[in-house]
C-alpha positions as a Python dict, from the first residue, in 0.01 Angstrom:
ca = {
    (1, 'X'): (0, 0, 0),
    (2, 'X'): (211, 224, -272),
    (3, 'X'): (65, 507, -339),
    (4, 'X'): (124, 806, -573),
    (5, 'X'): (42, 1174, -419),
    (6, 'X'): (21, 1430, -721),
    (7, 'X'): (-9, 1759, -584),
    (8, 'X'): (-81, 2097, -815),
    (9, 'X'): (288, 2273, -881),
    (10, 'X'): (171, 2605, -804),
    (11, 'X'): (308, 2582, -475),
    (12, 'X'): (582, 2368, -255),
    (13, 'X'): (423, 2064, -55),
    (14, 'X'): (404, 2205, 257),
    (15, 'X'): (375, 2588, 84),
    (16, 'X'): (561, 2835, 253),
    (17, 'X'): (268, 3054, 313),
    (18, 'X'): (-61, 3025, 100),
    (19, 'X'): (-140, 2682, -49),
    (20, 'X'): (-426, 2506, 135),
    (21, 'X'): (-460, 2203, -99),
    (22, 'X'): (-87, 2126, -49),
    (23, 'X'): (-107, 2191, 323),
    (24, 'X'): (-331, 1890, 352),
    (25, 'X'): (-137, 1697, 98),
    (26, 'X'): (193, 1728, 277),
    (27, 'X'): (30, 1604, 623),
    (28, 'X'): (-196, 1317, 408),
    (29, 'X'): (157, 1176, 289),
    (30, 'X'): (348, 1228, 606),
    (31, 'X'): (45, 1019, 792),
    (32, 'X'): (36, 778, 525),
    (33, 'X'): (446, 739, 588),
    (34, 'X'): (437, 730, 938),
    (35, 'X'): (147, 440, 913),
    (36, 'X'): (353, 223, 677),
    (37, 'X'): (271, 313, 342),
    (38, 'X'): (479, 377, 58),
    (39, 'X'): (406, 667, -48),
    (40, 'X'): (537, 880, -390),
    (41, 'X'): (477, 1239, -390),
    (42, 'X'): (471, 1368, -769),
    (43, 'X'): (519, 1791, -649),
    (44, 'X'): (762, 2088, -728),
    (45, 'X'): (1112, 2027, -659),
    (46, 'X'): (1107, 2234, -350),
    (47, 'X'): (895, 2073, -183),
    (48, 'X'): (996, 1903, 221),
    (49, 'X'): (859, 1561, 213),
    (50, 'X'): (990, 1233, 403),
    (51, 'X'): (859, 1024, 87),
    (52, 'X'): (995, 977, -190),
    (53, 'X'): (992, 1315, -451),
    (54, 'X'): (944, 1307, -808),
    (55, 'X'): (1043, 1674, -875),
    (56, 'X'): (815, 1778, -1185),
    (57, 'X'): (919, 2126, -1183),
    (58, 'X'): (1239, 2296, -1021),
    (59, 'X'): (1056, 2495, -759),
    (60, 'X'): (703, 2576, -749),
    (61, 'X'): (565, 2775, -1012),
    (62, 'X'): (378, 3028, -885),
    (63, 'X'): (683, 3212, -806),
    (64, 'X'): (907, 3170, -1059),
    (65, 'X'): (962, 3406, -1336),
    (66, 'X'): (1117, 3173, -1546),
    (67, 'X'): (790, 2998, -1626),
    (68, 'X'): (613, 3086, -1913),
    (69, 'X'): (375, 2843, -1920),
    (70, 'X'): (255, 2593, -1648),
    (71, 'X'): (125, 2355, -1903),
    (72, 'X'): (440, 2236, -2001),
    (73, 'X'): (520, 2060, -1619),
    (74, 'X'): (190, 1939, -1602),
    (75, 'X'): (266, 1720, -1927),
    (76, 'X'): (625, 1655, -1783),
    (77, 'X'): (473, 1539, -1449),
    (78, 'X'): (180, 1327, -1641),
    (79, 'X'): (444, 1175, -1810),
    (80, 'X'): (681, 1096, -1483),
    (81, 'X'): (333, 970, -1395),
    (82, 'X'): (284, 757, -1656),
    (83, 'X'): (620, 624, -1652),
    (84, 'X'): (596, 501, -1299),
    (85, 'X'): (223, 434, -1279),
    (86, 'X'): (262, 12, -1231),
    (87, 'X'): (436, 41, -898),
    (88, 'X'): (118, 202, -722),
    (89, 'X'): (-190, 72, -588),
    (90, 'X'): (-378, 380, -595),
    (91, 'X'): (-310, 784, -763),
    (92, 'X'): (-523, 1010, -553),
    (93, 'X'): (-476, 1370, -736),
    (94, 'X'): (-564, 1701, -665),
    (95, 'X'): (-532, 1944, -1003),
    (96, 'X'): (-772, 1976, -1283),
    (97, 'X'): (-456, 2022, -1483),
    (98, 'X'): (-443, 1613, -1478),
    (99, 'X'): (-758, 1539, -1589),
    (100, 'X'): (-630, 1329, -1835),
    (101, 'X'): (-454, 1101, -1534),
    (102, 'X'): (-740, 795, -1707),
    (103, 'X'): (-500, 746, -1946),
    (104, 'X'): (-279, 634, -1702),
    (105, 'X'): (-483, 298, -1642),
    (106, 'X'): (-454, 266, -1299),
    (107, 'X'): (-712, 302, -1023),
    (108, 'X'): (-706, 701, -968),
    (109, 'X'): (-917, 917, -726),
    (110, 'X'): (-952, 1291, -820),
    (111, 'X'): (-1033, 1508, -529),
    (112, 'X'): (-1202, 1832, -601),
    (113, 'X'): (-1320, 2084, -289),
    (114, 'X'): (-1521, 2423, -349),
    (115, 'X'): (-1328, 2726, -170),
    (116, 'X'): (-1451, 2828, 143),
    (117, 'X'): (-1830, 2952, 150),
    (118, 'X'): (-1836, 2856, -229),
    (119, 'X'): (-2195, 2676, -227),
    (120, 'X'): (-2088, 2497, -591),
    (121, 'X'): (-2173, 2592, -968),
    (122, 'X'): (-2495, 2806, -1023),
    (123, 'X'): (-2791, 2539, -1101),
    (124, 'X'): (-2852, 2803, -1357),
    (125, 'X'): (-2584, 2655, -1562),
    (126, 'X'): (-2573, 2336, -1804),
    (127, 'X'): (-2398, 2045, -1683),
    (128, 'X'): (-2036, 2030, -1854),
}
């Protein structure tokens, strides 16, 4: 299967320190290499991966002072996205900054998880 890993750019894939979300991306894509897969990861350009990399941002952005705003590599790495978006089977992502990954018309799984001993949004409030 081809598959297209789009991890937030906050943070390297695996992070350095903090970063659970790409902890468990960078082992996801090294299983799903070691099983056969071929596997895309669409991450800063720091990150250590043994798929392919589609850098979408020099390093990760968190930490770089250079970056004024983190829109701007979202919308570059949409567009890597979109540009490469036939060759996969499947685009599992994992940053509300993609919600417009639909676009992209290809089957696309957004994965969402409430922090730690985070029971969810008040049912006080309105759906969105």
């Amino acid at each position: 299967m081809k598959i297209a890993q789009i991890a937030p750019l906050m943070e390297s894939v695996p992070p350095a320190q903090y970063g659970g979300t790409e902890r468990v991306i960078s082992y996801l894509v090294e299983e799903l290499v070691r099983t056969g897969h071929g596997v895309t990861l669409f991450a800063s350009g720091d990150s250590i991966t043994s798929s392919e990399l589609v850098p979408c941002s020099r390093k990760a952005i968190r930490g770089d002072p250079t970056v004024r705003d983190p829109l701007v590599y979202y919308l570059l790495m949409l567009d890597r996205l979109k540009r490469r978006a036939s060759r996969f089977d499947i685009l599992p992502y994992r940053s509300l900054a993609l919600s417009a990954i639909p676009a992209v018309k290809r089957p696309y799984r957004h994965h969402f998880a409430w922090p730690p001993g985070f029971a969810g949004p008040s049912p006080a409030l309105p759906p969105i």
